[in-house]
VOGU-3710 file (C-alpha; in Angstrom, 3 decimals, decimal comma):
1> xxxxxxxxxx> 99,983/202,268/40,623  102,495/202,647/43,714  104,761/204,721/42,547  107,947/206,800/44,250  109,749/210,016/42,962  113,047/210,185/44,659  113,720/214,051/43,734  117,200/214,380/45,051  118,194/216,872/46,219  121,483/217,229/44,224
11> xxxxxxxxxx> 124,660/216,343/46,304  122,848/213,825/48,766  124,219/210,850/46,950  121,867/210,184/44,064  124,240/208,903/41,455  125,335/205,999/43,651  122,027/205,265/44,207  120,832/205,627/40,376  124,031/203,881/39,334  122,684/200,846/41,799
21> xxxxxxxxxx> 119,524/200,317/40,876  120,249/200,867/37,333  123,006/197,593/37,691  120,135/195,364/40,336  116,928/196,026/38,548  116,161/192,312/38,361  117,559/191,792/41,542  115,118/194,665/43,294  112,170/193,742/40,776  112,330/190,009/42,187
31> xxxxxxxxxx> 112,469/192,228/45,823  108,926/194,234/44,758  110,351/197,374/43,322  110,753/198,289/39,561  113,462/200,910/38,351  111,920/201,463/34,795  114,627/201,637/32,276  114,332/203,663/28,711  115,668/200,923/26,563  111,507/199,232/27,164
41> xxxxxxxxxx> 110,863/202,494/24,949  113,702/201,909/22,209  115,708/204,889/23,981  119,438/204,665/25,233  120,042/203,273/28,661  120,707/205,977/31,428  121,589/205,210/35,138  118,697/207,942/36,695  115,443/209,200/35,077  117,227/212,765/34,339
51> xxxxxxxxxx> 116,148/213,042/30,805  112,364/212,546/31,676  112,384/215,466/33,897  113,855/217,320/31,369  111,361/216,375/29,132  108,573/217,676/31,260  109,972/220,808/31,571  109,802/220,789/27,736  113,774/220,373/27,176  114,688/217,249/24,667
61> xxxxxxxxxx> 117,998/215,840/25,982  119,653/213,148/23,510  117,457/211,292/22,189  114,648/211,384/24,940  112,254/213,909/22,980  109,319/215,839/25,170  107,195/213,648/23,881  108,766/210,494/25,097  107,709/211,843/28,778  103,977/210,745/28,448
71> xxxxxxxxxx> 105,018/207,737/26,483  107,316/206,573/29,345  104,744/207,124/31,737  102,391/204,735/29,378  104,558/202,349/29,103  105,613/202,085/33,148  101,845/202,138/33,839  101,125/199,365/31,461  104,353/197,370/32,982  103,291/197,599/36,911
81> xxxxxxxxxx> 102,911/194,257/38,322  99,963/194,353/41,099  101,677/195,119/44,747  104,748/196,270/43,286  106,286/199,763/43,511  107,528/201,918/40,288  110,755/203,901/41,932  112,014/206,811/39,316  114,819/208,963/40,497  116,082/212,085/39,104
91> xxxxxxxxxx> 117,332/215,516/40,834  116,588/217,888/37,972  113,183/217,740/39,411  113,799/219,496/42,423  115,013/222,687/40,843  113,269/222,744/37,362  110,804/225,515/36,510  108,585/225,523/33,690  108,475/228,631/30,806  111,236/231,702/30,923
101> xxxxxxxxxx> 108,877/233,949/32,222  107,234/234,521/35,419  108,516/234,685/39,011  110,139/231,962/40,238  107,482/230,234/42,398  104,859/230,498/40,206  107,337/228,846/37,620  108,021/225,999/39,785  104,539/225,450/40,661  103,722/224,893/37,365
111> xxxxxxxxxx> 106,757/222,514/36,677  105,329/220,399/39,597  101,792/220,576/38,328  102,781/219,497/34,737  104,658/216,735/36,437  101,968/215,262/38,051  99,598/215,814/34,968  102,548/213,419/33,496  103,117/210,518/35,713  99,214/210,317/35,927
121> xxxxxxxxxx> 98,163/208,354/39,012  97,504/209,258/42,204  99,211/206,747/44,424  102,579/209,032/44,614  105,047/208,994/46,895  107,458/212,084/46,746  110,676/211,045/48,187  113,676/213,585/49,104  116,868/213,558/51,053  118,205/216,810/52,431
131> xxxxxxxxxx> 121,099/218,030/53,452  122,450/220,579/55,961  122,896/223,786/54,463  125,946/224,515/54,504  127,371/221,576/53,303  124,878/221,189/50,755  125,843/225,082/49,179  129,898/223,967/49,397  128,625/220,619/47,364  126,272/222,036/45,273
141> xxxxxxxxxx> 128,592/225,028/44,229  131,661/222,991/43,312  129,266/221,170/40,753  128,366/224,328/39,159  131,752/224,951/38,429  132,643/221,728/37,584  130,150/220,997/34,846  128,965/224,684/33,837  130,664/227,502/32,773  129,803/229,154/36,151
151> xxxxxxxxxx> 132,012/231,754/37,590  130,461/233,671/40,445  131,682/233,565/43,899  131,183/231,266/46,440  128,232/234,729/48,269  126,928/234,944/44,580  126,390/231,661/44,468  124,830/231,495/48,040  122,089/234,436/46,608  121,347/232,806/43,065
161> xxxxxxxxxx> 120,478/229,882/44,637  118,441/230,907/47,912  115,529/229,391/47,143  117,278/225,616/46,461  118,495/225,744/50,524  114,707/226,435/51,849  113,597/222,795/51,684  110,282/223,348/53,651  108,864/225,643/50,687  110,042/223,521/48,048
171> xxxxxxxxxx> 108,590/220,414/49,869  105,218/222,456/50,205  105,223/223,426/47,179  105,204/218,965/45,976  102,625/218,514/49,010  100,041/221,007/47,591  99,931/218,831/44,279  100,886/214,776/45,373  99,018/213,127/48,490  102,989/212,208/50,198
181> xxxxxxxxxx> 105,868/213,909/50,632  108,431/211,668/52,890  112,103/213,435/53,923  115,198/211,289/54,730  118,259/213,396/55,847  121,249/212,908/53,867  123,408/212,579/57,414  121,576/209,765/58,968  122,046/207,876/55,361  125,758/208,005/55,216
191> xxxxxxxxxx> 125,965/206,612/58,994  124,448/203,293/58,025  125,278/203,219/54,663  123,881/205,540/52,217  122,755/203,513/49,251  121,933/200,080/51,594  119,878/202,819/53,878  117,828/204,328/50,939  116,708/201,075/49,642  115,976/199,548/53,256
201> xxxxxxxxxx> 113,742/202,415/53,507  111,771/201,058/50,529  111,416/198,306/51,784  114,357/196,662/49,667  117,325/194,696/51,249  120,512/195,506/49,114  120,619/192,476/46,840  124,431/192,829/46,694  127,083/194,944/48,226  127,269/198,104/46,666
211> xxxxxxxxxx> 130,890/199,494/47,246  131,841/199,483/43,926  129,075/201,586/43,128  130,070/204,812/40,865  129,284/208,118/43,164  129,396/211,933/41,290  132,628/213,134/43,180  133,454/216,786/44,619  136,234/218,664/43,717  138,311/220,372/46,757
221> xxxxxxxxxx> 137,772/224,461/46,998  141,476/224,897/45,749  140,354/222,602/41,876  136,965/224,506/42,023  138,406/227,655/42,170  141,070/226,637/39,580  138,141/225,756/37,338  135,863/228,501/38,330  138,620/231,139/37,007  139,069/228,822/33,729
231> xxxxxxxxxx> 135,573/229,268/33,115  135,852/233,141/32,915  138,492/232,022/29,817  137,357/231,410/25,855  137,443/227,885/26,670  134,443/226,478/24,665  131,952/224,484/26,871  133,496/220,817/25,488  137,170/221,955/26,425  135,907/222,881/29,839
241> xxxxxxxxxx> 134,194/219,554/30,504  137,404/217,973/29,531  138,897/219,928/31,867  136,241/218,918/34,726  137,197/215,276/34,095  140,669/216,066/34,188  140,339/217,891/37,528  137,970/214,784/39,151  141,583/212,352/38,503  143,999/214,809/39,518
251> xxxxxxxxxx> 141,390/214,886/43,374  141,648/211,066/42,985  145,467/211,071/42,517  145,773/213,215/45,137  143,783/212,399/47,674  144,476/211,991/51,312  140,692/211,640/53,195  139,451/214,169/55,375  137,584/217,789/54,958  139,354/220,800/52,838
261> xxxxxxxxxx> 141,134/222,799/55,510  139,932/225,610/54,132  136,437/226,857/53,812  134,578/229,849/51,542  133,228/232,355/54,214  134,293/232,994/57,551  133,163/230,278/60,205  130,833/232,766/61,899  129,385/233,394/58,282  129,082/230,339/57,062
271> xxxxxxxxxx> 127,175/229,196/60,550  124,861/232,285/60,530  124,064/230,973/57,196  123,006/227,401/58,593  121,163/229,059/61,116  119,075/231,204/59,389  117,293/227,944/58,431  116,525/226,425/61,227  112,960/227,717/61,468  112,339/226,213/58,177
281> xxxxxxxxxx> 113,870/223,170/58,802  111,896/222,492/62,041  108,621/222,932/60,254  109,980/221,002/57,296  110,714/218,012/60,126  107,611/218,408/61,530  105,696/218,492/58,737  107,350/215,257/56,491  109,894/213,788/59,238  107,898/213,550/62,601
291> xxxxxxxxxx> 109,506/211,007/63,507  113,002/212,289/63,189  114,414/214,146/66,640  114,840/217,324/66,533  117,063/218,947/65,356  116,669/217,228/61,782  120,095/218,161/60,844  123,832/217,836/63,372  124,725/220,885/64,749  127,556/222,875/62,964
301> xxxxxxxxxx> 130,978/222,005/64,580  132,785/225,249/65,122  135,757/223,610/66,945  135,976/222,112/63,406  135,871/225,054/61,892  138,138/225,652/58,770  139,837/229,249/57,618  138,576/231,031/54,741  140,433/230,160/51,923  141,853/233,378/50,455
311> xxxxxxxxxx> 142,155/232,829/46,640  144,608/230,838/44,077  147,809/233,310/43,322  148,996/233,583/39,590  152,192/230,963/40,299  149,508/228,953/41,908  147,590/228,571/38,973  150,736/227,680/36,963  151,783/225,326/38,572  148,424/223,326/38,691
321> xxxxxx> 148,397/223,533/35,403  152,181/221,943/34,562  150,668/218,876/36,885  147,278/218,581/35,874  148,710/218,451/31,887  145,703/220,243/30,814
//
């Protein structure tokens, strides 16, 4: 069986690409690639594969039980049709861990292992898109706010989640257990057109245009930080998703285009950040994106550079709150 594991990461446009394949999948089955869907199993539709890595990290999630992994896996190895390719596509699996105990690595390494053991064929294709790190923390830290009950600081944040911004070791760490790992850079994607480029990298013309295509949106600093002090509140966790949605329509409301004028750290912070992976980010290139030029990500823009936002003032808050109607 030919199979690919998109793996995310987070931020680098997944949704829109779940959301796609999830609306074409006779369209890119009559193209040579299946998007296996959970209904085959008598389990409710979802757009990405999320609740199957869940599952193998021993976490039930609606009505996808742990036990429905393997079964999924039976049934999508049973359903191959010779010469095509099985694409499944879910993020949680490039940052869950398997067991509470342990240090980190080994926990991950296990999570991958188990994984494997699950899917059960050889013919694997581990596919990821990456991001440059700095854009990828700002992305990946609104979300935490937005749909958690998160309220460290933007630095906190930054050394929580260290480990998530070193894609060469989390690549190696696939590599040492599946016979491919292949790297697309988020960047390059959303020149060309990030959903139409995935696919055409499978092999797959887009069937049909995909504008309308739902996307997971971010949240500008000044609504994250709004929700990020909410979250220190007794707001239960429903009340605070209702307040996510809330804050995703006010963005769209008020939208005007163009990057947040102000940023978390310091410019010469933020891009000593970025830098300190560029080591690991050549290796990563020349390891599962040779034929990428170096560097694998665009160079950090200090002209561009944005001020460090400085905080939301009491009246501040007020006042988003009269027009947000929460």
């Amino acid at each position: 069986m030919t199979l690919v594991v998109h793996i995310g990461t987070h931020k680098t446009g997944t949704t829109a690409i779940q959301r796609f394949a999830a609306a074409h999948r006779d369209e890119l089955r009559a193209q040579g690639l299946w998007y296996p869907s959970y209904v085959d199993i008598g389990i409710p539709e979802h757009y990405g594969h999320h609740h199957f890595a869940h599952a193998v990290a021993g976490e039930a999630r609606g009505q996808f039980a742990v036990e429905d992994a393997p079964r999924f896996m039976d049934f999508v190895r049973a359903g191959q049709a010779p010469g095509q390719t099985v694409l499944l596509s879910a993020e949680p699996i490039y940052r869950h861990r398997l067991g509470k105990t342990g240090d980190y690595w080994s926990r991950r390494r296990a999570y991958i292992r188990k994984l494997k053991e699950t899917i059960g064929t050889d013919d694997v294709t581990i596919l990821a898109v990456v991001r440059r790190q700095d854009d990828f923390a700002r992305s990946l830290y609104q979300e935490y706010i937005k749909v958690n009950k998160y309220v460290g600081d933007f630095r906190s944040f930054l050394a929580k989640s260290a480990r998530q911004f070193d894609y060469d070791q989390q690549l190696r760490a696939f590599a040492d257990e599946f016979q491919r790992v292949s790297v697309l850079v988020y960047e390059d994607l959303k020149q060309t057109g990030l959903v139409e480029t995935f696919f055409r990298n499978l092999g797959i013309n887009s069937p049909t245009p995909v504008e309308a295509v739902g996307a997971n949106p971010s949240l500008p600093i000044e609504l994250v930080e709004y929700k990020r002090l909410l979250n220190a509140t007794n707001l239960d966790p429903k009340q605070l998703k209702q307040v996510g949605k809330k804050l995703v329509r006010y963005a769209e409301r008020r939208s005007v285009g163009g990057p947040d004028p102000v940023d978390w750290l310091p410019a010469s912070e933020m891009a000593a950040f970025v830098g300190s992976y560029d080591e690991s980010n050549e290796r990563l290139r020349r390891a599962f994106a040779s034929d990428h030029p170096a560097p694998l990500f665009p160079p950090v823009d200090n002209g561009k550079a944005a001020c460090q936002y400085g905080g939301m003032t009491a009246e501040r808050f007020a006042e988003l709150t009269r027009k947000i109607s929460i």
